[in-house]
Biopython code that builds the backbone (N, CA, C, O; Angstrom):
import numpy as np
from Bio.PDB.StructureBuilder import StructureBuilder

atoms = [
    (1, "UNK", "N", (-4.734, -0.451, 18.914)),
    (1, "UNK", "CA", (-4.886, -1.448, 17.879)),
    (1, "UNK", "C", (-3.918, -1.121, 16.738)),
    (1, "UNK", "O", (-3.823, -0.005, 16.226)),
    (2, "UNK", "N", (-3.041, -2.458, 16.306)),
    (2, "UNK", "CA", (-2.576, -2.078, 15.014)),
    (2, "UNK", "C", (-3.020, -2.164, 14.288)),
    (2, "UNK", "O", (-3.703, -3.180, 14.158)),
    (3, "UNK", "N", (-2.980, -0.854, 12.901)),
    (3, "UNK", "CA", (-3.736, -1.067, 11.268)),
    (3, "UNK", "C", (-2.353, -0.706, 10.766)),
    (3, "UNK", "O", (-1.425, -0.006, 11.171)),
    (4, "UNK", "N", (-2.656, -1.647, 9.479)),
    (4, "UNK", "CA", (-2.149, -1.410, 8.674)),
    (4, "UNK", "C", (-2.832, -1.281, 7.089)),
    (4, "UNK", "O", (-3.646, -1.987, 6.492)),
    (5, "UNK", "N", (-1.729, 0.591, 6.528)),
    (5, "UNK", "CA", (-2.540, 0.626, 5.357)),
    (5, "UNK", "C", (-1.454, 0.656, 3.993)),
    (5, "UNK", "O", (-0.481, 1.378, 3.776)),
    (6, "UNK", "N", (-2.058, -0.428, 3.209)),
    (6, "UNK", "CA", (-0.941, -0.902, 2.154)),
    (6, "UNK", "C", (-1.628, 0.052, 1.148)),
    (6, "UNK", "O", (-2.843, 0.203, 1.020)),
    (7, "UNK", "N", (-0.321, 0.874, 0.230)),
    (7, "UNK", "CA", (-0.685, 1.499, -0.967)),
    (7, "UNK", "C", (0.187, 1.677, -1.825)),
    (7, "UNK", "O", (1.399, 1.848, -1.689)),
    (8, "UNK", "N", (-0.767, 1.615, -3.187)),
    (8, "UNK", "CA", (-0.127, 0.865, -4.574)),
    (8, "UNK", "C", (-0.772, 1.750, -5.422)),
    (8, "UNK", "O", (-1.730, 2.441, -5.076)),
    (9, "UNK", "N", (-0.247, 1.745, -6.575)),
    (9, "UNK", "CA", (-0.113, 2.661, -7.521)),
    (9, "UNK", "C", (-1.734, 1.747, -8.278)),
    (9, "UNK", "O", (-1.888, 0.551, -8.528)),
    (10, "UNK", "N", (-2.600, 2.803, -8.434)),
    (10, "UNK", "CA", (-3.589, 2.252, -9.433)),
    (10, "UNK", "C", (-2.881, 1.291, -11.012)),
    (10, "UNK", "O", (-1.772, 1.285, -11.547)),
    (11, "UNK", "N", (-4.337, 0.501, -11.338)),
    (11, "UNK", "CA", (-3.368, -0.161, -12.592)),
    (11, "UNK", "C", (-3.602, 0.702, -13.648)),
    (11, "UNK", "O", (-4.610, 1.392, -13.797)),
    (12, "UNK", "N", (-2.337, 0.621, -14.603)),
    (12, "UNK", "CA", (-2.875, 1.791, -16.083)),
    (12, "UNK", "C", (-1.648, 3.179, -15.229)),
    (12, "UNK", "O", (-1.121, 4.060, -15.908)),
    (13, "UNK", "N", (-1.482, 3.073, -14.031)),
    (13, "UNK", "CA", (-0.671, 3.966, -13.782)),
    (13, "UNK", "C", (0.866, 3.780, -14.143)),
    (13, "UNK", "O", (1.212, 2.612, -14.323)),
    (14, "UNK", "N", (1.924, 4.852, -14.288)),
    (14, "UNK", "CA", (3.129, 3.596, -14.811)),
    (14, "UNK", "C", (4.010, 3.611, -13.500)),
    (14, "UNK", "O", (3.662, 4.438, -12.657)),
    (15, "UNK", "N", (5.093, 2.821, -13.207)),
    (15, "UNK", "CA", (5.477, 2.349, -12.101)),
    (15, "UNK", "C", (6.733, 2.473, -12.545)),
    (15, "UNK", "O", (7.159, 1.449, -13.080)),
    (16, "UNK", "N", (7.592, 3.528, -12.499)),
    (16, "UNK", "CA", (8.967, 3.770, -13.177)),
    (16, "UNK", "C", (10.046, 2.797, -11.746)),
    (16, "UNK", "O", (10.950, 2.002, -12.006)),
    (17, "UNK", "N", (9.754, 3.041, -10.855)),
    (17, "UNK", "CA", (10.868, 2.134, -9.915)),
    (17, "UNK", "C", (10.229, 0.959, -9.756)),
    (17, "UNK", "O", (10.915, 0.335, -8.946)),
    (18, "UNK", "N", (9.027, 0.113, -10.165)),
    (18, "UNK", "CA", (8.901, -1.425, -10.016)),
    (18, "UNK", "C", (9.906, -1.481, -11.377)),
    (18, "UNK", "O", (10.939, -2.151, -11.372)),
    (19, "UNK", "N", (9.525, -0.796, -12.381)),
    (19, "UNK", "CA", (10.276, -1.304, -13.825)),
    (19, "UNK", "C", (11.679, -1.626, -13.767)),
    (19, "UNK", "O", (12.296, -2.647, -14.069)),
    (20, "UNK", "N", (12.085, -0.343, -13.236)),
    (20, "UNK", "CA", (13.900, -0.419, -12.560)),
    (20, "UNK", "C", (13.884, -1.883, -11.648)),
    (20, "UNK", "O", (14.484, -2.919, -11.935)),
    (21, "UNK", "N", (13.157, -1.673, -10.665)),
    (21, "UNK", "CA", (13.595, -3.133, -9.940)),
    (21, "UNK", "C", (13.562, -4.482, -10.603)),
    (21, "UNK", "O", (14.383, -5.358, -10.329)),
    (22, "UNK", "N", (12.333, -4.671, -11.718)),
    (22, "UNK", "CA", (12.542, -5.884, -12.741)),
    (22, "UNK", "C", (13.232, -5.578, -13.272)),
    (22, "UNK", "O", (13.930, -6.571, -13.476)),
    (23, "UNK", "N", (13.666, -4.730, -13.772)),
    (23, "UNK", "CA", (14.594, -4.693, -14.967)),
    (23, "UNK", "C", (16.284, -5.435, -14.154)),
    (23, "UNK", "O", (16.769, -6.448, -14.658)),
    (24, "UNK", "N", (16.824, -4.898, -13.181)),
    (24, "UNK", "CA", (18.205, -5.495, -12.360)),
    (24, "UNK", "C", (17.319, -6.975, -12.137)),
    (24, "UNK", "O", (17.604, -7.941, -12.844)),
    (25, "UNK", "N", (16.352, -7.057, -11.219)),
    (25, "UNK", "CA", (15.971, -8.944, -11.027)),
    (25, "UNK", "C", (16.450, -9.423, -12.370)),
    (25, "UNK", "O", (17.375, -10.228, -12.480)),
    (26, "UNK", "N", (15.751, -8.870, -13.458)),
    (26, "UNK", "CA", (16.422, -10.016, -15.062)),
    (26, "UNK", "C", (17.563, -9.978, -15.296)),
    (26, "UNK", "O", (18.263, -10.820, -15.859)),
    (27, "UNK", "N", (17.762, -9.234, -14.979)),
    (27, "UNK", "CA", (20.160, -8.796, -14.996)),
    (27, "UNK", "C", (20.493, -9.835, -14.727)),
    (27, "UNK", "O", (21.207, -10.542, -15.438)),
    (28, "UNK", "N", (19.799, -10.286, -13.079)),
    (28, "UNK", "CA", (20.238, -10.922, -12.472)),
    (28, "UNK", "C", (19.910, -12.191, -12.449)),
    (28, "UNK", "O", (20.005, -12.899, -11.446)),
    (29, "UNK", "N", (19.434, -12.624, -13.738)),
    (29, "UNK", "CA", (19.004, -13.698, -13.842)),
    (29, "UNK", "C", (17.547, -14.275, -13.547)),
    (29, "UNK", "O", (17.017, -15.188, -14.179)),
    (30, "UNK", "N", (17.052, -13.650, -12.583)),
    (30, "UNK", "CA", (15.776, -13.908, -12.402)),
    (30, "UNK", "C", (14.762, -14.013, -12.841)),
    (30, "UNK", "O", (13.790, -14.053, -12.086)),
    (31, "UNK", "N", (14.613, -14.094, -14.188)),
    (31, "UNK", "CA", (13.786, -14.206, -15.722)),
    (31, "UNK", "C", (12.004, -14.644, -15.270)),
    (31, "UNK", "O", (11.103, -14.355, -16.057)),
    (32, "UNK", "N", (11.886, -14.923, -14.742)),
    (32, "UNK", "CA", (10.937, -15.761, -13.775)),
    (32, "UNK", "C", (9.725, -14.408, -13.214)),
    (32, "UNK", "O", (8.532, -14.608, -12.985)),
    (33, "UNK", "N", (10.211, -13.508, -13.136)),
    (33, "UNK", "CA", (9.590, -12.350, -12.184)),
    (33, "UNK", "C", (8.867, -11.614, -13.734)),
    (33, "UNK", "O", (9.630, -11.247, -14.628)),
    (34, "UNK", "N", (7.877, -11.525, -13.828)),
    (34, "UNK", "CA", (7.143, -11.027, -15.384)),
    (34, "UNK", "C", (6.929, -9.767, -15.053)),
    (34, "UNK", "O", (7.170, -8.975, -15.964)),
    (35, "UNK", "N", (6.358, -9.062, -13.514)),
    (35, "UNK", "CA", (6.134, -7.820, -13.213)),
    (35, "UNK", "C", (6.466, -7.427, -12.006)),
    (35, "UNK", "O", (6.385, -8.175, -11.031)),
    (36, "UNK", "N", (6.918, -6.077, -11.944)),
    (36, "UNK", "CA", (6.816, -5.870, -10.464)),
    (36, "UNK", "C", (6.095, -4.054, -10.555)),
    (36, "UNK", "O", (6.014, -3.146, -11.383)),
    (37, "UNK", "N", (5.680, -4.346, -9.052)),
    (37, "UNK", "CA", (5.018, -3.120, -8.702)),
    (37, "UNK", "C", (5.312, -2.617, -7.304)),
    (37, "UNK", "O", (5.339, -3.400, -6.355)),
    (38, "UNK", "N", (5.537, -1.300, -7.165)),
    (38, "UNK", "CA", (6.192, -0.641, -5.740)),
    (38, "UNK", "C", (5.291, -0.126, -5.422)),
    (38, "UNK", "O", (4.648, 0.577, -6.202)),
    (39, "UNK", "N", (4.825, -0.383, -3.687)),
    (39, "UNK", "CA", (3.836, 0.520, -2.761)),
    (39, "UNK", "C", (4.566, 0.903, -1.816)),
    (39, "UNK", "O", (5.794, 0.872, -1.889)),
    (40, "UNK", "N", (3.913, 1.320, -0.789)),
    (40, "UNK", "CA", (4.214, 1.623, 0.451)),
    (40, "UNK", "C", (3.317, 1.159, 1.362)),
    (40, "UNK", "O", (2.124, 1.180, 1.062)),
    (41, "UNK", "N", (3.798, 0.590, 2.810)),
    (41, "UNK", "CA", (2.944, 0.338, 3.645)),
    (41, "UNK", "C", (2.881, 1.424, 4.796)),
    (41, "UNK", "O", (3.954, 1.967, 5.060)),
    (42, "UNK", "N", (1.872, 1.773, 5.443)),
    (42, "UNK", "CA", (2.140, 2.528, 7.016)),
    (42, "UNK", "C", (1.283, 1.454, 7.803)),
    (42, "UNK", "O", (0.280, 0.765, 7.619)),
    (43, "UNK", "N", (2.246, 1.697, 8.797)),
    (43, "UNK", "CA", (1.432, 1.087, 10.395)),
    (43, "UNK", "C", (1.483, 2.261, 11.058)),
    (43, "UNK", "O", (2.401, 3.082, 11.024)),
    (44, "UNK", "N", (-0.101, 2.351, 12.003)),
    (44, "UNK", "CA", (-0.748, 3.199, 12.680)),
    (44, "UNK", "C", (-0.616, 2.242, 13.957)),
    (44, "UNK", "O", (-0.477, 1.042, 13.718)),
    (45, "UNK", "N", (-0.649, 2.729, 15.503)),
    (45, "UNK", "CA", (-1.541, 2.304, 16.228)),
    (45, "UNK", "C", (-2.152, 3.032, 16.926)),
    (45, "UNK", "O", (-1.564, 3.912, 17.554)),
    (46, "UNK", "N", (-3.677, 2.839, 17.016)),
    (46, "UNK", "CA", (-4.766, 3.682, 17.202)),
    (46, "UNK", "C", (-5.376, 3.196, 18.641)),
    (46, "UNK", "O", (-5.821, 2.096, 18.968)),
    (47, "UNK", "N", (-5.259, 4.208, 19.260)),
    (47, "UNK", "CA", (-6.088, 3.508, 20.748)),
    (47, "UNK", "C", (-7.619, 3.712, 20.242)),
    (47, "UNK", "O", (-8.222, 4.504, 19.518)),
    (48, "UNK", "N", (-7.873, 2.727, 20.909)),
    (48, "UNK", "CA", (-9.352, 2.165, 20.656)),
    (48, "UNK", "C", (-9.581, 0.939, 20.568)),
    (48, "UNK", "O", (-8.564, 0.252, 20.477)),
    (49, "UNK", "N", (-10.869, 0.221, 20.557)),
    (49, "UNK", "CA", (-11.235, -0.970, 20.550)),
    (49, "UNK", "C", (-12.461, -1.616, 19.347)),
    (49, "UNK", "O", (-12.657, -2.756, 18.925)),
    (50, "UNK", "N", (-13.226, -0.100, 19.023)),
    (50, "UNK", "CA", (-14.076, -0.115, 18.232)),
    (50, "UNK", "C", (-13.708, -0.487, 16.978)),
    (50, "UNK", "O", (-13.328, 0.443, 16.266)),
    (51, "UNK", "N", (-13.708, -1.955, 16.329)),
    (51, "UNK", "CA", (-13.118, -1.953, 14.773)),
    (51, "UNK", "C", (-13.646, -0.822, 13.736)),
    (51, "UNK", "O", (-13.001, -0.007, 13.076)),
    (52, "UNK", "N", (-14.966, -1.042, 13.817)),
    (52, "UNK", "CA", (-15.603, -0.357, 12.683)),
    (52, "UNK", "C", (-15.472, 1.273, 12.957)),
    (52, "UNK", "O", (-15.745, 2.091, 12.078)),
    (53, "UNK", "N", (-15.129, 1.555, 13.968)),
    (53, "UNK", "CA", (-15.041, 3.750, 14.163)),
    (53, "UNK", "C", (-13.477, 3.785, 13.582)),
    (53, "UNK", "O", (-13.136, 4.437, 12.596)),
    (54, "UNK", "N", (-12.509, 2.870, 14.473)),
    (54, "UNK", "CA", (-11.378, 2.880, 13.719)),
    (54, "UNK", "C", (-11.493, 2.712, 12.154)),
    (54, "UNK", "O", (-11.451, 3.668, 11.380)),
    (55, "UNK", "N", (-11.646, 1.382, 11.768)),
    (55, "UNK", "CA", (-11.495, 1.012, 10.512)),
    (55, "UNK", "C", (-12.110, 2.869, 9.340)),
    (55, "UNK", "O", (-11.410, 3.441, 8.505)),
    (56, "UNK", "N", (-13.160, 3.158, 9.666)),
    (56, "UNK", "CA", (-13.972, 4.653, 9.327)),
    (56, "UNK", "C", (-12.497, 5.841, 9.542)),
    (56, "UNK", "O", (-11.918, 6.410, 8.616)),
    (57, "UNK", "N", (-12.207, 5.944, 10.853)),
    (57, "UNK", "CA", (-11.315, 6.991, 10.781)),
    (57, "UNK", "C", (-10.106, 6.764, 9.971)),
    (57, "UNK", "O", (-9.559, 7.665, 9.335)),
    (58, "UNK", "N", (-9.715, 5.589, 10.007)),
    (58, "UNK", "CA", (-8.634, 4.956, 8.681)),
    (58, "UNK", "C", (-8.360, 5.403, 6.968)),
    (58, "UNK", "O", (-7.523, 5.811, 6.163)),
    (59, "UNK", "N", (-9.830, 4.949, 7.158)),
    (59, "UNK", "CA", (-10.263, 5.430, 5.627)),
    (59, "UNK", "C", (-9.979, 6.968, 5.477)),
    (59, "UNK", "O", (-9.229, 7.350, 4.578)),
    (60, "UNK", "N", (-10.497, 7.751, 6.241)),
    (60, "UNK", "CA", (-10.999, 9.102, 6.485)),
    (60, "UNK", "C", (-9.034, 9.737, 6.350)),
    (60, "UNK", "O", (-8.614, 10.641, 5.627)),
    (61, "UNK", "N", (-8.329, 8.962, 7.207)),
    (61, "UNK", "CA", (-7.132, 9.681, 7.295)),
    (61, "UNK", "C", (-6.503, 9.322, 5.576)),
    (61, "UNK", "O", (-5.992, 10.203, 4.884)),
    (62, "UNK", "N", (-6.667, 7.942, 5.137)),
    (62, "UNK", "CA", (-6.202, 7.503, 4.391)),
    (62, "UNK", "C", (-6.610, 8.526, 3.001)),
    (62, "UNK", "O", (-5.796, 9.043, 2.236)),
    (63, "UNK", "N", (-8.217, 8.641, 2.939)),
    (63, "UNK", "CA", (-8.555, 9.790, 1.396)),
    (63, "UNK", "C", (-7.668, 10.945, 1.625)),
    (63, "UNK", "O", (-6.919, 11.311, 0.719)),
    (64, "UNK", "N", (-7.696, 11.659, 2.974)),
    (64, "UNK", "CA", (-7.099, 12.913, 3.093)),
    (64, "UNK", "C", (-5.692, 13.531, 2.881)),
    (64, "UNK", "O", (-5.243, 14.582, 2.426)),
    (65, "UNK", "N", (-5.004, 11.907, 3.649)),
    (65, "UNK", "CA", (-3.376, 12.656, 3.531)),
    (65, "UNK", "C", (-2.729, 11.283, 3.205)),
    (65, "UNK", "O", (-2.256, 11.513, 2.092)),
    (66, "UNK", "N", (-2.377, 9.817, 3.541)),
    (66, "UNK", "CA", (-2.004, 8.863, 3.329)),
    (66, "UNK", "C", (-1.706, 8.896, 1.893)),
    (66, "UNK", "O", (-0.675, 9.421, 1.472)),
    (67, "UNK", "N", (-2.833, 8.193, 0.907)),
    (67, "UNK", "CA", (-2.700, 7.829, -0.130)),
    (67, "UNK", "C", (-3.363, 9.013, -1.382)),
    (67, "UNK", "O", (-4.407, 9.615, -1.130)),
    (68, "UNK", "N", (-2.727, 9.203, -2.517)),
    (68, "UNK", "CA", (-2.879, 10.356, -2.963)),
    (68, "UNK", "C", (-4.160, 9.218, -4.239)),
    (68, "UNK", "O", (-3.786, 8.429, -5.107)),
    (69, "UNK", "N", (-5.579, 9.566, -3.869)),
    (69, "UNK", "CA", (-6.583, 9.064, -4.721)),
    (69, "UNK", "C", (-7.095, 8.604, -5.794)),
    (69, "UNK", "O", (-7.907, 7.739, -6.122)),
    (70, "UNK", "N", (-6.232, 9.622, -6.424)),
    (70, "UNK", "CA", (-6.027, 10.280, -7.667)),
    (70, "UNK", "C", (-5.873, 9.030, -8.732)),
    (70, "UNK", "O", (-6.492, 8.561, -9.687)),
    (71, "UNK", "N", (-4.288, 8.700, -7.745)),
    (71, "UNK", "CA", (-3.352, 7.765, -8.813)),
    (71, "UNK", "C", (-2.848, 6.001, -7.788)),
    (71, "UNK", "O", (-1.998, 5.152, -8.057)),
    (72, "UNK", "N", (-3.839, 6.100, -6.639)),
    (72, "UNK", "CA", (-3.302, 5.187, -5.724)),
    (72, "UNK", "C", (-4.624, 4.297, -5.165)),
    (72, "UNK", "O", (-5.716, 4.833, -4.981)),
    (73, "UNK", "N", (-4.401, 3.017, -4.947)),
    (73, "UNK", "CA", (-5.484, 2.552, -4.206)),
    (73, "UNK", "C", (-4.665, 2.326, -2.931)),
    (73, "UNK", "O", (-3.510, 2.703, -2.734)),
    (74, "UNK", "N", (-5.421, 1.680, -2.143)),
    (74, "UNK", "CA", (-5.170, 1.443, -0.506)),
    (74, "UNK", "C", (-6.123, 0.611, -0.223)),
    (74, "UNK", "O", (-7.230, 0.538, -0.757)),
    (75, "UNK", "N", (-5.564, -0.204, 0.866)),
    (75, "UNK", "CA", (-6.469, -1.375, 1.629)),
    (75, "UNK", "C", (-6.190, -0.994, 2.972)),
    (75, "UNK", "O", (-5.120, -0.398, 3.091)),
    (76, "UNK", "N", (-6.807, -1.157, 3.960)),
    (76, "UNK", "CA", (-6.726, -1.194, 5.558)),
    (76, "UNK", "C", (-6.590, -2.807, 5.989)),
    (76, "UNK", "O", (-7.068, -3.802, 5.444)),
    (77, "UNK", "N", (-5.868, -2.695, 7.013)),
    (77, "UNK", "CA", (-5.850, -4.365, 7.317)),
    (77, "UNK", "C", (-5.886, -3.744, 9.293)),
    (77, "UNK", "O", (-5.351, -2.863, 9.966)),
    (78, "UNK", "N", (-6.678, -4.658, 9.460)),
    (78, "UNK", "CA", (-7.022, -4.206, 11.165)),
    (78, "UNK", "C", (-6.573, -5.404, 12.171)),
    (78, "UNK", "O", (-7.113, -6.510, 12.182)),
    (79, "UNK", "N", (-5.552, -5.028, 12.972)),
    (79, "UNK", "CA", (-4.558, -5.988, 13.600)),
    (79, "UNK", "C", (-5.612, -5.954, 15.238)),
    (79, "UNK", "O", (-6.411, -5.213, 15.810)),
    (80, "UNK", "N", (-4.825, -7.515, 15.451)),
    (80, "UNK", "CA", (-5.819, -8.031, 17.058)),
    (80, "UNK", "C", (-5.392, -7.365, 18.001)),
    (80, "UNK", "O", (-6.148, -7.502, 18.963)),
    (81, "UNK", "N", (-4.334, -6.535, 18.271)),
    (81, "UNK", "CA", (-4.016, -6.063, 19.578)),
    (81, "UNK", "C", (-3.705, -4.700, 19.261)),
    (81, "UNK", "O", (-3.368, -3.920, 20.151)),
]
sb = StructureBuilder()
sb.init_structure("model")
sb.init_model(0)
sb.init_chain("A")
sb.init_seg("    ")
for serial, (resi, resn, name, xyz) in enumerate(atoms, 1):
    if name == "N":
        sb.init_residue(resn, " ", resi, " ")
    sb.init_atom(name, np.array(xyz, "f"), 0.0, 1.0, " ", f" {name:<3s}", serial, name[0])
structure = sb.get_structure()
């Protein structure tokens, strides 16, 4: 099964390379863009069929080593095949 786990900087955290990236978009004219914010995504694929043991071990990998807790949230997104 594919998961995917998207992670983003908590809010109140500061985001020094979304800032850089708005900052060139307005260079570039793009005046339009008010914020930006940089994550990272990972794709896993996990043999198994069980959503909910997967979706659990997800999480489980995700507190431990994925996303750092602290200063990051994360979502799981659980793919059909």
């Amino acid at each position: 099964m594919k998961v995917i786990v998207n992670i983003q900087l908590k809010k109140g955290v500061l985001d020094p390379q979304g800032k850089a990236v708005l900052h060139a978009l307005n260079s570039l004219s793009f005046n339009e863009v008010e914020d930006v914010r940089i994550g990272k995504q990972i794709i896993l694929n996990i043999d198994g069929k069980n959503k909910e043991e997967i979706k659990k071990r997800v999480q489980q990998m995700s507190e431990e080593l994925l996303a750092n807790t602290v200063i990051e949230d994360f979502e799981i997104i659980l793919g059909d095949n």
